[in-house]
Each structure stands twice: as C-alpha cells, then as structure tokens.
C-alpha positions as CSV (number, residue, x, y, z in Angstrom):
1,X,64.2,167.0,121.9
2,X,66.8,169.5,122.9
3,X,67.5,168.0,126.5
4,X,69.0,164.7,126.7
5,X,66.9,162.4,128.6
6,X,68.8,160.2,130.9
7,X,67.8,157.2,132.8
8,X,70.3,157.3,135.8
9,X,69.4,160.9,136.6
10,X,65.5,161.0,136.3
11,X,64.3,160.5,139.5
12,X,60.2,159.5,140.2
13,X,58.4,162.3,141.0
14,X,59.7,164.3,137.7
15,X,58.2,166.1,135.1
16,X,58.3,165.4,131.4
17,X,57.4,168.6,129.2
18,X,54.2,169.7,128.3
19,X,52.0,169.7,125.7
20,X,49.4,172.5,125.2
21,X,47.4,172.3,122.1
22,X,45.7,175.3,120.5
23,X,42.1,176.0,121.8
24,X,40.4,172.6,119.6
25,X,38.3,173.8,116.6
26,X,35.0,172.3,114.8
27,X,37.6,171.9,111.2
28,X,39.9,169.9,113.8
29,X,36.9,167.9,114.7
30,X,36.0,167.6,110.7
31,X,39.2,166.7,110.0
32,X,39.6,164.1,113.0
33,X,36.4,162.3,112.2
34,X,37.6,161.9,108.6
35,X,40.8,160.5,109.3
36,X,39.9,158.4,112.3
37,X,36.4,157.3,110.7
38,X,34.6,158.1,113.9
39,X,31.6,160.2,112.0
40,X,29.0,160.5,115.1
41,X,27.1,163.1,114.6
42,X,28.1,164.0,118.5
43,X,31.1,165.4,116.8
44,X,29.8,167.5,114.5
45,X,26.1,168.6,114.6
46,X,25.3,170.7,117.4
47,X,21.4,169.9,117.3
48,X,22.2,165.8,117.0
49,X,24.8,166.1,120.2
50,X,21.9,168.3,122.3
51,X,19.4,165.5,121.1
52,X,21.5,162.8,122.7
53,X,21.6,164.8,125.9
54,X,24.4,166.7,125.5
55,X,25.1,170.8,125.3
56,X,26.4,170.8,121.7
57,X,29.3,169.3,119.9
58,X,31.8,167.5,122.1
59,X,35.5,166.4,121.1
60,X,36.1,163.3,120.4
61,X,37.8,161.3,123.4
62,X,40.5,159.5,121.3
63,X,41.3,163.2,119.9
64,X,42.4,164.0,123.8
65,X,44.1,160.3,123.6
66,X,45.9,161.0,120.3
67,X,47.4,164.8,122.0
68,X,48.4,162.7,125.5
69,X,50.1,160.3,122.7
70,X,51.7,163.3,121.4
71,X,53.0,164.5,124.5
72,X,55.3,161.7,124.6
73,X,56.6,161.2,121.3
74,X,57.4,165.1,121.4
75,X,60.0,163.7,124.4
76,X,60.6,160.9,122.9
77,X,61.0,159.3,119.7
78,X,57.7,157.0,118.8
79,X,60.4,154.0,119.1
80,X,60.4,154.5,122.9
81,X,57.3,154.0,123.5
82,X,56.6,150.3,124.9
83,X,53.1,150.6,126.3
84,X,50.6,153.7,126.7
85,X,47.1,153.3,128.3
86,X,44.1,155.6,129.4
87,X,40.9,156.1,130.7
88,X,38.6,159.1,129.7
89,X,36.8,160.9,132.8
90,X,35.5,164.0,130.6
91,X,34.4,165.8,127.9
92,X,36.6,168.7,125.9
93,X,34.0,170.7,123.5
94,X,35.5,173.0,120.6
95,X,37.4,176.2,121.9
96,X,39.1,173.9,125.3
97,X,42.8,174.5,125.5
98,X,43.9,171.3,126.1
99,X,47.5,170.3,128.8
100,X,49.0,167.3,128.7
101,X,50.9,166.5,131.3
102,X,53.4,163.6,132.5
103,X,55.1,162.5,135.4
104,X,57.8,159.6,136.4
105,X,56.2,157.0,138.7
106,X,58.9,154.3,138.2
107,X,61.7,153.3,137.1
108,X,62.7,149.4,136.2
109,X,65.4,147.8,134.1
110,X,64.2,145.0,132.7
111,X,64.4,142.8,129.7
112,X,68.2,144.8,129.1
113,X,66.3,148.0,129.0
114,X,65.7,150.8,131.1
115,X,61.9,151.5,131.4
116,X,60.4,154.2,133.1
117,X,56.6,154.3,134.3
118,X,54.8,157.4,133.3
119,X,51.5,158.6,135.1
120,X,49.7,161.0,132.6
121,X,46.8,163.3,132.2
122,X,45.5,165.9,130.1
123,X,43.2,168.5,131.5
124,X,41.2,170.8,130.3
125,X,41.8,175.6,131.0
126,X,39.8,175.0,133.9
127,X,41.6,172.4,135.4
128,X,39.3,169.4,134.7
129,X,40.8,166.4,134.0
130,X,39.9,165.1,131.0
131,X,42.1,161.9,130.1
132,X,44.0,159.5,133.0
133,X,46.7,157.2,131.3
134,X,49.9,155.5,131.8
135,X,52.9,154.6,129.6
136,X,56.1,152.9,129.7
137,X,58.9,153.9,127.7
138,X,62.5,153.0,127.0
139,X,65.3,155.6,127.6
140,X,69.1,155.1,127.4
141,X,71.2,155.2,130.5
C-alpha cells in the first residue's frame, strides 16, 4: 500500500485501485480446483462442460470471488476487512483478463470505527460484468 488511506479525506464516489489479473489459464483452473476442492468436471474437461450445455471449460465463479477479495486486501490489510459479499452474473472462461474494480458508496462511524461501504465488480476485457459484491472495511481517520 504505498498511499495512505484516510477516512476523513475519501469522499463517496472514489476509487480504490485496481486489480487486473493475468489472462486466467486451464493450470490456474487445475490448481484452483485442487486447492478449493471444487473438482467439476465444468472446470476442467472441455467435452464434460459442452455436455452440460456449455461452450467449453468455464472459470470457476469463487475464482472471480477470490480476485475481487484480492482487490481489497491489496488496499488494505486482510484485518480491515469487516464484511465482503457478491453475486455472480457471468461466466469468465480460460484466456479472460479479469478487472476488479471498487468504489466508496458510504461512509459510517460506528461501533468506534470508521467503516466505509464499498460497491465492487469485476468484469471481464469486454466489459461484461462478471461478479457484483459489496464490502465494508475499517480505515483509520
């Protein structure tokens, strides 16, 4: 974090920085199934994904959740975060560039700390939006 983040001045309407990931490959998908235990063959067999409907292979949606995650706790320590929601309105498939993106909707003291309301989204190099979410985190004044 090399700007200091500062309750009194953020103002709603504000960005926080973005996060773009590198274009997401089928080893990230290997890997990502491994660790999160999520083995459907949806993210991983191209013939098993276009037998359930779909094109080929498609990205697992807590993969999109885990880089909007990311895109705060690159602003802000994990520590900060006090709540972090989201609801998944597309696919990604391997090779999408994925943007995460953040923006201030409100600001609250509350509790003795000062809590600002995030509205966030990751979208896809075409501009689809992939992932809707929200998250409240604690910064200092």
């Amino acid at each position: 974090m090399s700007k200091k983040i500062d309750f009194e001045t953020l103002k709603i309407g504000d960005s926080i920085p973005e996060l773009v990931k590198e274009p997401i490959t089928r080893t990230q998908l290997a890997l990502f199934a491994g660790a999160s235990g999520d083995h459907n063959p949806i993210h991983l067999d191209d013939a098993e994904a276009q037998a359930g409907g779909l094109d080929g292979v498609i990205a697992h949606g807590m993969l999109n959740m885990a880089f909007l995650g990311q895109v705060l706790t690159e602003w802000l320590p994990q520590r900060a975060v006090r709540s972090f929601s989201t609801r998944f309105a597309a696919m990604a498939y391997p090779g999408d560039v994925i943007t995460c993106k953040g923006v201030v909707s409100g600001k609250v003291k509350e509790k003795g700390e000062n809590l600002l309301e995030l509205d966030l989204l990751a979208e896809n190099q075409n501009g689809e939006i992939l992932l809707k979410g929200n998250a409240t985190v604690a910064v200092k004044s």
